[in-house]
C-alpha positions as CSV (number, residue, x, y, z in Angstrom):
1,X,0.0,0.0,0.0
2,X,1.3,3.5,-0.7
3,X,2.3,5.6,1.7
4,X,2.6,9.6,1.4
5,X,4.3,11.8,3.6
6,X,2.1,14.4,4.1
7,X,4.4,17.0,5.4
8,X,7.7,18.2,5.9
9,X,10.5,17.5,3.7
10,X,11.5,20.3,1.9
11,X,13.8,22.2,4.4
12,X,14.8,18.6,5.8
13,X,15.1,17.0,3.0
14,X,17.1,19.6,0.7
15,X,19.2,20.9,3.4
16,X,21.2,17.0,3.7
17,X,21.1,16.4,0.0
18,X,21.0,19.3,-2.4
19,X,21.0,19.0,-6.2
20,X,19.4,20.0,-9.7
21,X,16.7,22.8,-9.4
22,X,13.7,21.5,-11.6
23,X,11.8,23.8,-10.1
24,X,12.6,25.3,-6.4
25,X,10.8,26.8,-3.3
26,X,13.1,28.3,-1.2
27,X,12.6,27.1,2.5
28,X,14.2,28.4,5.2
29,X,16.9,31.1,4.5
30,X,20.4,29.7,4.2
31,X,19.2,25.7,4.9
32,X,18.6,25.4,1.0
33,X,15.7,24.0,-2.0
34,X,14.2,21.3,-3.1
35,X,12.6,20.6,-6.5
36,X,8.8,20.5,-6.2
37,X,8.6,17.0,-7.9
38,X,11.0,15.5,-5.5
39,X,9.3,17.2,-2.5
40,X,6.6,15.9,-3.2
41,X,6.7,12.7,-3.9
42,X,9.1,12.2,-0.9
43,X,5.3,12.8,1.1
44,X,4.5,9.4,-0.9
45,X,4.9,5.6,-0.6
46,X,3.2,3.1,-2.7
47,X,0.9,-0.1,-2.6
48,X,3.1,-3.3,-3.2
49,X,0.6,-4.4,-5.6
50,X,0.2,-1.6,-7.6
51,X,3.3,-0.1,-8.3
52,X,6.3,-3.1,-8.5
53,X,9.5,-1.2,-8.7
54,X,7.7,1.4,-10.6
55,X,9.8,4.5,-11.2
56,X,8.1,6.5,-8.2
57,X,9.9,4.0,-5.9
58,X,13.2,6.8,-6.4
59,X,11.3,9.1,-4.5
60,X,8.8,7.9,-2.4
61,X,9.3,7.4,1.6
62,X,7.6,4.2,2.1
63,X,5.9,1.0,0.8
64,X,3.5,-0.9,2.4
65,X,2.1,-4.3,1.8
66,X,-1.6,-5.0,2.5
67,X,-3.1,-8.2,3.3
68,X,-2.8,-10.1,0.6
69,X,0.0,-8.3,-0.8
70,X,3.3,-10.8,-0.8
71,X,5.8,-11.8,-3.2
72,X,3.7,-14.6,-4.2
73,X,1.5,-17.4,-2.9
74,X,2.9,-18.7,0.2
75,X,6.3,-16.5,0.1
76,X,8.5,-17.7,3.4
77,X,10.4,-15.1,5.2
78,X,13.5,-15.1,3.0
79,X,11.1,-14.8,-0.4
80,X,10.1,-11.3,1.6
81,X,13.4,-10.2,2.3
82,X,14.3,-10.3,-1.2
83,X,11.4,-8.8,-2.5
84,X,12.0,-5.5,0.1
85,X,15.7,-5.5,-0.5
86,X,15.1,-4.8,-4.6
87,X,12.9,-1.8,-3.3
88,X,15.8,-0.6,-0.9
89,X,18.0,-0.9,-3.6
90,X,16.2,1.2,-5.6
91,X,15.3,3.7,-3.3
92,X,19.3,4.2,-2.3
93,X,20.5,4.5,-5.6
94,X,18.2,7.6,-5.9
95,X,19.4,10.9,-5.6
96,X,18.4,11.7,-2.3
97,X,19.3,8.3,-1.1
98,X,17.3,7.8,1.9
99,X,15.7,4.7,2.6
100,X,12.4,3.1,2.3
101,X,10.4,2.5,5.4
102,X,8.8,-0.7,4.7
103,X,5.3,-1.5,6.4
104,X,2.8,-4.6,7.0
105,X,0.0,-5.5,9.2
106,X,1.8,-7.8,11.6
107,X,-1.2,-7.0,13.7
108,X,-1.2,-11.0,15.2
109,X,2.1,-12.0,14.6
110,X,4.2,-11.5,11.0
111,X,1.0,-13.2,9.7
112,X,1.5,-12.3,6.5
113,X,3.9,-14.3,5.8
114,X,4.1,-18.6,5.6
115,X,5.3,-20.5,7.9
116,X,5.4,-17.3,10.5
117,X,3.5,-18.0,13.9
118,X,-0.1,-16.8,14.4
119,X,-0.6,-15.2,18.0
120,X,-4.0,-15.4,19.5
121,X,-5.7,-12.1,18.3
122,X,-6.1,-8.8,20.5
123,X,-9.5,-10.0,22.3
124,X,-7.8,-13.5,23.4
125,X,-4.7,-11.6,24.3
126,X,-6.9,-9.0,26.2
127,X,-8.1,-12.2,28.2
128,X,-4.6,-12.5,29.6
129,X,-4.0,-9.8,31.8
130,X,-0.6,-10.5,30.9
131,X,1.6,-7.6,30.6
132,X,5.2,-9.7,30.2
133,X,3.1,-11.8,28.1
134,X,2.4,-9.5,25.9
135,X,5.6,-7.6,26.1
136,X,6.7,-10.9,24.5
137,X,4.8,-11.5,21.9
138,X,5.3,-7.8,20.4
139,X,9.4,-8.6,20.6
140,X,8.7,-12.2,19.0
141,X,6.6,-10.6,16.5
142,X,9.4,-7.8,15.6
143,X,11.9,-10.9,15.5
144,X,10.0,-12.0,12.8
145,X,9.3,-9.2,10.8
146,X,12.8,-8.0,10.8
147,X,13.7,-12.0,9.6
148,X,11.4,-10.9,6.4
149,X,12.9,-7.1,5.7
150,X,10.5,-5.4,7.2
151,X,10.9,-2.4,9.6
152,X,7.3,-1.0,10.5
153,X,3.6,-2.6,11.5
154,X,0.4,-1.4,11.7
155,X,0.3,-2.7,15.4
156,X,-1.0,-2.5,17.6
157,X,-5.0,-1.5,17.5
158,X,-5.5,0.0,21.2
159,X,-9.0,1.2,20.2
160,X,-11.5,0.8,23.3
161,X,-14.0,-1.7,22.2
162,X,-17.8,-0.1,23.8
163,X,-20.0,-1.9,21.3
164,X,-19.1,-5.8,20.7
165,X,-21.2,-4.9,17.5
166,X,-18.5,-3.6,16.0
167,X,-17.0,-5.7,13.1
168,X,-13.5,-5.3,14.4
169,X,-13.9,-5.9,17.7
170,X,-11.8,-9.1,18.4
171,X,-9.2,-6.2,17.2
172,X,-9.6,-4.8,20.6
173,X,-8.4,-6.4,23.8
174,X,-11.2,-5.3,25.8
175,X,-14.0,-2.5,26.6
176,X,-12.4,-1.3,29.7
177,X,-9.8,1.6,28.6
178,X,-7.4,0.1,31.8
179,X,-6.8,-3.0,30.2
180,X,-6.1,-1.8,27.1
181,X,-3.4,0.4,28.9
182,X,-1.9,-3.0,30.6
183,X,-1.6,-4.4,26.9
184,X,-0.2,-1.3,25.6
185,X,3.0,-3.3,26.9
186,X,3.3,-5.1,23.1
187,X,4.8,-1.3,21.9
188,X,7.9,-1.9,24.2
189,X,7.8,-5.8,23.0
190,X,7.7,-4.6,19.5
191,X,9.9,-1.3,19.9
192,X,12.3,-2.1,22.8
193,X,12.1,-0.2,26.4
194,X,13.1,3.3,26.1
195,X,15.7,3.8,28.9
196,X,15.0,5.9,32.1
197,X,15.3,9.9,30.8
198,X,14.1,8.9,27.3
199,X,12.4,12.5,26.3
200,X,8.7,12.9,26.7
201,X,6.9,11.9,23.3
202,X,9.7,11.9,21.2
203,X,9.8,8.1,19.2
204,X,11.9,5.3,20.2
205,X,13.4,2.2,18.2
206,X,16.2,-0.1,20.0
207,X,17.8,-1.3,17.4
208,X,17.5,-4.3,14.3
209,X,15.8,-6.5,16.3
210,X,13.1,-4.2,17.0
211,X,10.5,-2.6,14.6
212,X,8.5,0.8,14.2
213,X,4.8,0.4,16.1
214,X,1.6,1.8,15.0
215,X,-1.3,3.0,17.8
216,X,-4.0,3.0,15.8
217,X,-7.1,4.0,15.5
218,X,-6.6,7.5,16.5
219,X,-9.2,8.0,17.9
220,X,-12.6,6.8,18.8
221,X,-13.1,4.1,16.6
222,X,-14.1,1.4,18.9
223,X,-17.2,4.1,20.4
224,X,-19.1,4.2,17.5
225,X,-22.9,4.6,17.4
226,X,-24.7,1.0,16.9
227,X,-20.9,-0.9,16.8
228,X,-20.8,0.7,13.3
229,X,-17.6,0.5,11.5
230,X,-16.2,3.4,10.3
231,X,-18.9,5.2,12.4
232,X,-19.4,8.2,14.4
233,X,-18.7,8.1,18.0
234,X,-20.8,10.9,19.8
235,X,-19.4,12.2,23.0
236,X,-18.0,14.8,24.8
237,X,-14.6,15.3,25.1
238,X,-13.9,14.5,28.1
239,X,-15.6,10.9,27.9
240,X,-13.9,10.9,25.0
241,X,-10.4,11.3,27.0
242,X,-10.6,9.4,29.3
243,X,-12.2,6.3,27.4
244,X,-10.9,5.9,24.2
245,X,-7.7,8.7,24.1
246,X,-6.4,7.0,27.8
247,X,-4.7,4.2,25.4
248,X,-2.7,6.7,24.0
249,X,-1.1,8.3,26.8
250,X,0.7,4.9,27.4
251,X,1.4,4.6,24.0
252,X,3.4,8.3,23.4
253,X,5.3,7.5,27.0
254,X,6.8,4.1,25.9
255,X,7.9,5.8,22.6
256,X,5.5,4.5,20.1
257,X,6.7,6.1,16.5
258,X,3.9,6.2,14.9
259,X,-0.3,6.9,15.4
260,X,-2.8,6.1,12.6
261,X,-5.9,8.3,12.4
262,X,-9.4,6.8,12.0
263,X,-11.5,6.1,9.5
264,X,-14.4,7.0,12.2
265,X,-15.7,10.7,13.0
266,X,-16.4,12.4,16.3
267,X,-19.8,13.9,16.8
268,X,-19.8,14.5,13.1
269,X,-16.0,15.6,11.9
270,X,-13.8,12.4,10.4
271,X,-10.7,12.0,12.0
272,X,-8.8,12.5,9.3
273,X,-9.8,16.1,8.9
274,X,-9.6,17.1,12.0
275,X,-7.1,19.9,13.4
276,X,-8.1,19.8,16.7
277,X,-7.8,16.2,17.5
278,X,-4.4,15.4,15.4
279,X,-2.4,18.7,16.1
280,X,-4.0,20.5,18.9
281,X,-4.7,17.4,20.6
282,X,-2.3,14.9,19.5
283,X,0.7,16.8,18.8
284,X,0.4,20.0,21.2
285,X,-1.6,19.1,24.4
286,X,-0.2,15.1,24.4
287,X,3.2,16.1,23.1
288,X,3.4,13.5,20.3
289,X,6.6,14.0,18.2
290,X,6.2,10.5,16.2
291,X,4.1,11.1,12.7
292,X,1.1,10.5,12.0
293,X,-0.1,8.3,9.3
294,X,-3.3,8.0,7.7
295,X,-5.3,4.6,6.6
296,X,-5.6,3.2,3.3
297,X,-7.9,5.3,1.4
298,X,-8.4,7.8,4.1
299,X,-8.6,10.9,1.9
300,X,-11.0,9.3,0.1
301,X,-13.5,8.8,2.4
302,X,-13.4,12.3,3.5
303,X,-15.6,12.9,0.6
304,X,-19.1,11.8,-0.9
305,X,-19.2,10.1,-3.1
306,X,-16.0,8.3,-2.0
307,X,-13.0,9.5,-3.9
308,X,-14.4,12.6,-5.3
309,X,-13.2,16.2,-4.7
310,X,-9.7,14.8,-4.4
311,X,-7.6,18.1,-4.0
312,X,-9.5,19.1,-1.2
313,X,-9.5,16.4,0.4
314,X,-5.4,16.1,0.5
315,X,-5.3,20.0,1.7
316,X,-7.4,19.3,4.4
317,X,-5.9,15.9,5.9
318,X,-2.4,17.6,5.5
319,X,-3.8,20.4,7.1
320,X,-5.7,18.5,9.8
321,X,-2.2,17.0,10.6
322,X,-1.8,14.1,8.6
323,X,2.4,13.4,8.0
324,X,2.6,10.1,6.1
325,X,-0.4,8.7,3.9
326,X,-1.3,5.6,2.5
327,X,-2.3,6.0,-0.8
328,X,-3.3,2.5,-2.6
329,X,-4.0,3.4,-6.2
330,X,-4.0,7.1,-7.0
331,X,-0.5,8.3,-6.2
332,X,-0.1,10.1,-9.3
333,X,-2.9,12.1,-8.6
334,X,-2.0,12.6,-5.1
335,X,1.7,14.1,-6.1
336,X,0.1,16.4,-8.9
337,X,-2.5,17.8,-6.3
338,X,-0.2,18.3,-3.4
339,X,2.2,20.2,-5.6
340,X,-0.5,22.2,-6.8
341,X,-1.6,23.0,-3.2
342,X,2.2,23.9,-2.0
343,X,2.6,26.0,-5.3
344,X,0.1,27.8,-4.4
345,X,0.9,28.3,-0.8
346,X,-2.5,26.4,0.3
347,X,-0.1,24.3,1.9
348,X,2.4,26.1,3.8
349,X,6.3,25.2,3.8
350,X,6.2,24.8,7.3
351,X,3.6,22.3,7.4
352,X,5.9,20.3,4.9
353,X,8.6,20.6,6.9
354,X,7.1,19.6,10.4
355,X,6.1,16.6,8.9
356,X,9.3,15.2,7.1
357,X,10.7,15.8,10.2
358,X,9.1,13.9,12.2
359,X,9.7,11.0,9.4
360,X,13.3,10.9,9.2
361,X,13.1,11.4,12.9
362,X,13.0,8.2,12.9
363,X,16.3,7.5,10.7
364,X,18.3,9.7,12.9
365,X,17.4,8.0,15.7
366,X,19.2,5.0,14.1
367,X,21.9,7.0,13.0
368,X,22.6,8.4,16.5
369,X,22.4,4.4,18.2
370,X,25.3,3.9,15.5
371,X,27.4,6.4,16.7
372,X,26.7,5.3,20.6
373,X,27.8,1.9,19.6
374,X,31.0,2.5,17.1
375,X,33.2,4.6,20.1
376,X,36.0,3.5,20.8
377,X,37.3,4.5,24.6
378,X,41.2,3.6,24.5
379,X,42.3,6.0,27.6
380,X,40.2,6.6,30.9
381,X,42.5,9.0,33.3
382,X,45.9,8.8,34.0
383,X,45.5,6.2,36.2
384,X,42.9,3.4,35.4
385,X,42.0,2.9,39.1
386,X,40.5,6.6,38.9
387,X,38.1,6.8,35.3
388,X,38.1,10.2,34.0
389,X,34.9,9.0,32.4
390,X,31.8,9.6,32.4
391,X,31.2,13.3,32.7
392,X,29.6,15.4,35.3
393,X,26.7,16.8,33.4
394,X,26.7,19.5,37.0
395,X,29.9,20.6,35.7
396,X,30.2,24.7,35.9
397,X,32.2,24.8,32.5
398,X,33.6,22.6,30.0
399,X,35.8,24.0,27.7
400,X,35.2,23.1,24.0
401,X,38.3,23.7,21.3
402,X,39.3,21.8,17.8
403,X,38.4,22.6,14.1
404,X,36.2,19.3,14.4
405,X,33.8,20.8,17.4
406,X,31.4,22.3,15.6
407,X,31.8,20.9,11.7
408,X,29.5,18.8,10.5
409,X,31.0,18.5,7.2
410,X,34.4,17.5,8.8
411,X,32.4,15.0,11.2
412,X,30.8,13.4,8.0
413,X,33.7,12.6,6.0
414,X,34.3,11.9,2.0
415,X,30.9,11.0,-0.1
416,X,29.3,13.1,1.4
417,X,27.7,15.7,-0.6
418,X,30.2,15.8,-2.9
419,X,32.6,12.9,-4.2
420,X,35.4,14.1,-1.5
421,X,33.5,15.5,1.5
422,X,33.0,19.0,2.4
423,X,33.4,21.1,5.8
424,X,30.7,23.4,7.5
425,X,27.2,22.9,7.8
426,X,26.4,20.4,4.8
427,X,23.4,19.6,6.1
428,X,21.3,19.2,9.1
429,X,22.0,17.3,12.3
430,X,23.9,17.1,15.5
431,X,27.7,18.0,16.1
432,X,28.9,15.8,19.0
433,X,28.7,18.3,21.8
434,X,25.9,21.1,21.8
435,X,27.2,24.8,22.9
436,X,27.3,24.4,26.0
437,X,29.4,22.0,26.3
438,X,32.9,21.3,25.4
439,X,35.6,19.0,24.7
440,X,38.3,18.6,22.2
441,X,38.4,17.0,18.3
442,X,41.1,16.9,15.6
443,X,42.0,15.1,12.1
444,X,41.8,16.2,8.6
445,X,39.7,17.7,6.1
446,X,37.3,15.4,4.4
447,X,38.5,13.1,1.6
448,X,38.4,10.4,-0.5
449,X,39.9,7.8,-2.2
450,X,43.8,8.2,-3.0
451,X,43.0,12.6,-1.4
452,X,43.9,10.4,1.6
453,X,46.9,8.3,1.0
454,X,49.3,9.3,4.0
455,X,52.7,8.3,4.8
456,X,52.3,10.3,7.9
457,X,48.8,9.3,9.3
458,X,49.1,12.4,11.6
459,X,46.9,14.8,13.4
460,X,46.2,17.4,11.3
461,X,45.6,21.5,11.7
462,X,48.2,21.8,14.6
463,X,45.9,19.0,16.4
464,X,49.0,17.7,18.4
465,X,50.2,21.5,19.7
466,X,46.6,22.3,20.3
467,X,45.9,19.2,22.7
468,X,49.8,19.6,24.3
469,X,48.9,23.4,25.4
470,X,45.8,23.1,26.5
471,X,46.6,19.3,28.5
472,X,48.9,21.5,29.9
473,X,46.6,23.6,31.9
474,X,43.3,21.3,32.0
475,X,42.1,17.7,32.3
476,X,42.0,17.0,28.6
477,X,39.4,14.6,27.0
478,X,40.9,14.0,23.2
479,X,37.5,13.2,20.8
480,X,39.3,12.2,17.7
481,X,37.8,12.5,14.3
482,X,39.2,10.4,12.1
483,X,38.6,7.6,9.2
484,X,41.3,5.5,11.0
485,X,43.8,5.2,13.6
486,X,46.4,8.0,13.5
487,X,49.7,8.0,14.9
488,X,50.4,9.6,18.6
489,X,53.0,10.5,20.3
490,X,54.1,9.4,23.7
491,X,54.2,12.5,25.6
492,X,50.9,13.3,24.1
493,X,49.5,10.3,25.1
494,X,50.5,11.2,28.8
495,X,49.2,14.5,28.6
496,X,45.8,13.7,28.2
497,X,43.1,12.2,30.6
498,X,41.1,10.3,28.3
499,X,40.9,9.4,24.1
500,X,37.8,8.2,22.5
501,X,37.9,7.3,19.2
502,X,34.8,8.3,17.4
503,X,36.0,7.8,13.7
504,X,33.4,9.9,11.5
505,X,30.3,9.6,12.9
506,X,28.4,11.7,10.3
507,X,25.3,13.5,11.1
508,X,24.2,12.2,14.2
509,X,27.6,13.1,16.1
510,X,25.4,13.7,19.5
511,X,25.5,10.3,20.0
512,X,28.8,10.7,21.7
513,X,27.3,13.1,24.4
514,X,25.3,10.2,25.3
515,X,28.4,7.8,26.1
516,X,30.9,10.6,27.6
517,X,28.6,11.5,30.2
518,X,27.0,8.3,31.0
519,X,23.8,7.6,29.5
520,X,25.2,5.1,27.5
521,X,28.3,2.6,28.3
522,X,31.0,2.4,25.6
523,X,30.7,-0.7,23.6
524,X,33.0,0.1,20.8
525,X,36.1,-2.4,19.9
526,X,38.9,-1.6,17.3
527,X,38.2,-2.6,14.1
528,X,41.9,-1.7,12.8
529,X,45.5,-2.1,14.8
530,X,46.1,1.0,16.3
531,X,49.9,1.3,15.5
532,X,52.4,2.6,17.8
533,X,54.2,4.3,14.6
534,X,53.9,4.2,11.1
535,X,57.2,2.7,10.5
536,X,55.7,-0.4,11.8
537,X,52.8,-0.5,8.9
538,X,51.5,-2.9,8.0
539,X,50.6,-4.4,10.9
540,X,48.7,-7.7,11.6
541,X,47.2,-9.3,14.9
542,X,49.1,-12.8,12.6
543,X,52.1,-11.2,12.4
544,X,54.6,-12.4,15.0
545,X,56.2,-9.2,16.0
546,X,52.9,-8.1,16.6
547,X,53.2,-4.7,19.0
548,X,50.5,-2.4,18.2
549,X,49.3,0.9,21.1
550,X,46.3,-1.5,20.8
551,X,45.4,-4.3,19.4
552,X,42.7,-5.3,17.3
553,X,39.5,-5.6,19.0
554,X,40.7,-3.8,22.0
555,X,38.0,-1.1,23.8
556,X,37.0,-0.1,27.4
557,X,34.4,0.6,29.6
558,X,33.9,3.6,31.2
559,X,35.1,1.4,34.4
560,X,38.4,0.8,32.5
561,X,36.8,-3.0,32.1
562,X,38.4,-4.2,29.0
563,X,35.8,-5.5,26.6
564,X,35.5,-8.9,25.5
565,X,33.6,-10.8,22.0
């Protein structure tokens, strides 16, 4: 099933990967343009079954399969994994590059899929009172929907079931808004458990054995009048709080990613048009800073008869705060009418760009784990039975300096923008340590290929001198920002408290505030020799005058442990 991202790309989007103007808005002074094509149709994903690797598939954000939907009859596992990897493959080789987010309704297991197990559905699982239980089955589900490619499901439905009517009511796991809360638990099964300070709202994904969770049906849809489906559910607000929205509150504080809107409407407005419920509700009052994705069809059913009046039904869901939406069968239409609407300025640039946002929010999140996870911490004060590491965060000052502090370009590396890297601000993300903070980083300008052949493999811009004076005055933390090891000198090395390599982490480089001040423990191990001096290159852990500073594999802990695996 398609999926269109309703919102914010352009500033986002443009600002990491500029490139021909077909056509531009301008954005956001000095962040950069996008053309409107591209823009566009990054707001869109497709139906599997429509579109096959369709030329759209260079553009759009996301695919999603619908029931039904598979390689072919009975596909196993690895027959899905293909089938997902030809539409990464495509989607990388674009010129934006960024990857798909693929999508199923693993709403009961990956039960899509042949061979995969089948849980009991939410009403049985409802039955259980079982939080662990279900905690469980959301991380044995994501187990197997990672096994077939897959990164996102439409799970799970948390709607409040008052009408037993209702068509989709073994959907539900119950009629009492509490234990739907208790069984809320499958988001951390399926997501992983956000650690203790995990911001308010803001999405959460734990890594490849985990997958992006849905909370759907935003919201009201198991309240409607008669157990209609697709119905309208009349009630006040506040009954409509604390029945059916109470769900969601759990949902937003383990992390969830994503919330689908309703087909349903509330005392008379469809969800899916509705500003007050999606943005000043949703996003403003409940803090939400996932996206928000709409259901198959959605905008189609916002007008009668179903379908028709197409444009302004895609200005008002965007409007409404819609940030992803499925679009089964029309996407060309959809990408001709939203440019038309942004064009025009019926959809403002900032709309776009909240929602694209909250999208690749997702991406960076992964980015950042990867730069958490690939420090290396080689030094940890002068003597190991007293750990300069980790930081005190209640420290008065820290004193940043180093051309790599505050450089994303340099941070990022070659291929990056360009064929041999650039410094500055390339595009948008995170330097390592925000202002107010400080520490110290060194290497060389970005390159590639043989731009970086060195016989010397040293520090560049002075980055020796610099760290000598200041270690001279101050307990000196060395960040180093490099594509490999680099060679250091011994009375540098007993100058300075601490060394952490954290190679070139690209845009995400605030993932190594989370280790150096103790968020996050250092798990990173050498993957090259770290030579004492170059005159001993090349070195090999198989070579028997094997002497490296460190060898192969070697990394600590912020306790000076020495790692092990």
């Amino acid at each position: 099933m398609a999926a269109v991202l309703s919102a914010s790309v352009y500033r986002t989007l443009e600002a990491l990967f500029r490139g021909p103007r077909l056509g531009t808005f301008q954005t956001n002074p000095g962040v950069g343009f996008m053309a409107a094509n591209q823009c566009a149709a990054q707001l869109l994903g497709f139906i599997r079954l429509v579109c096959g690797l369709c030329p759209y598939i260079n553009i759009a954000s996301s695919i999603l399969s619908v029931g039904g939907s598979g390689p072919f009859e009975n596909a196993k596992s690895s027959d899905w994994a293909a089938m997902v990897d030809s539409f990464q493959k495509a989607a990388l080789k674009s010129r934006l590059g960024i990857p798909l987010l693929y999508g199923i309704d693993a709403v009961h297991g990956n039960n899509n899929v042949y061979g995969a197990t089948i849980f009991p559905h939410n009403i049985g699982l409802g039955a259980t009172r079982d939080v662990d239980l279900i905690r469980r089955i959301g991380a044995a589900t994501a187990l197997e929907v990672r096994a077939s490619g897959i990164h996102y499901t439409f799970a799970p439905c948390v709607a409040v079931c008052r009408d037993p009517r209702w068509g989709r009511s073994y959907e539900s796991f119950g009629e009492d808004p509490e234990i739907v809360k208790m069984m809320t638990s499958m988001i951390s099964g399926l997501q992983g458990q956000p650690p203790q300070g995990h911001p308010s709202g803001y999405p959460f994904l734990a890594g490849r054995q985990h997958v992006v969770a849905c909370a759907k049906h935003f919201v009201g849809d198991g309240g409607t009048r008669n157990g209609i489906n697709e119905g309208d559910t009349i009630s006040s607000y506040d009954e409509l709080e604390k029945i059916h929205m109470a769900p969601y509150l759990d949902c937003i504080s383990q992390g969830v990613c994503t919330i689908m809107a309703s087909y349903s409407s509330w005392n008379g407005t469809k969800l899916h048009n509705s500003h007050f419920l999606l943005t000043e509700v949703l996003k403003d009052k409940l803090g939400f800073k996932g996206f928000i994705i709409s259901d198959s069809e959605g905008l189609d059913r916002l007008s009668n008869p179903h379908g028709s009046n197409y444009q302004q039904s895609v200005l008002s869901a965007i409007s409404a705060g819609i940030d992803m939406v499925m679009v089964p069968f029309r996407f060309e239409l959809f990408l001709k009418d939203l440019m038309h609407l942004v064009e025009s300025g019926k959809v403002p640039m900032t709309r776009i760009d909240d929602a694209v946002e909250r999208i690749l929010r997702l991406h960076k999140k992964l980015a950042r784990e990867a730069v958490r996870k690939s420090l290396v911490l080689l030094k940890n004060g002068k003597d190991p039975k007293k750990p300069f590491l980790p930081l005190d965060r209640s420290a008065k000052r820290i004193l940043v300096v180093g051309r790599h502090a505050d450089d994303l370009g340099y941070q990022c590396g070659g291929w990056t923008k360009t064929w041999d890297g650039r410094g500055g601000r390339i595009t948008t993300g995170s330097c390592k340590l925000p202002e107010a903070i400080c520490h110290w980083h060194f290497d060389m300008s970005p390159y590639a290929e043989f731009g970086g052949d060195s016989k010397e493999l040293k520090i560049h811009f002075n980055g020796a001198e610099l760290i000598s004076v200041v270690a001279d005055k101050f307990p000196t933390l060395v960040i180093l920002i490099s594509g490999r090891p680099l060679a250091l000198e011994q009375q540098l090395w007993d100058k300075m408290e601490g060394l952490v390599a954290a190679w070139l982490p690209g845009s995400e480089g605030g993932g190594v505030v989370d280790v150096i001040f103790g968020d996050h423990e250092f798990q990173g191990r050498l993957p090259l020799t770290w030579f004492k001096n170059v005159e001993q290159l090349p070195m090999h852990a198989e070579d028997n005058s094997y002497d490296p500073l460190f060898p192969i594999g070697f990394g600590l802990t912020s306790k000076n442990e020495i790692l092990k695996g």
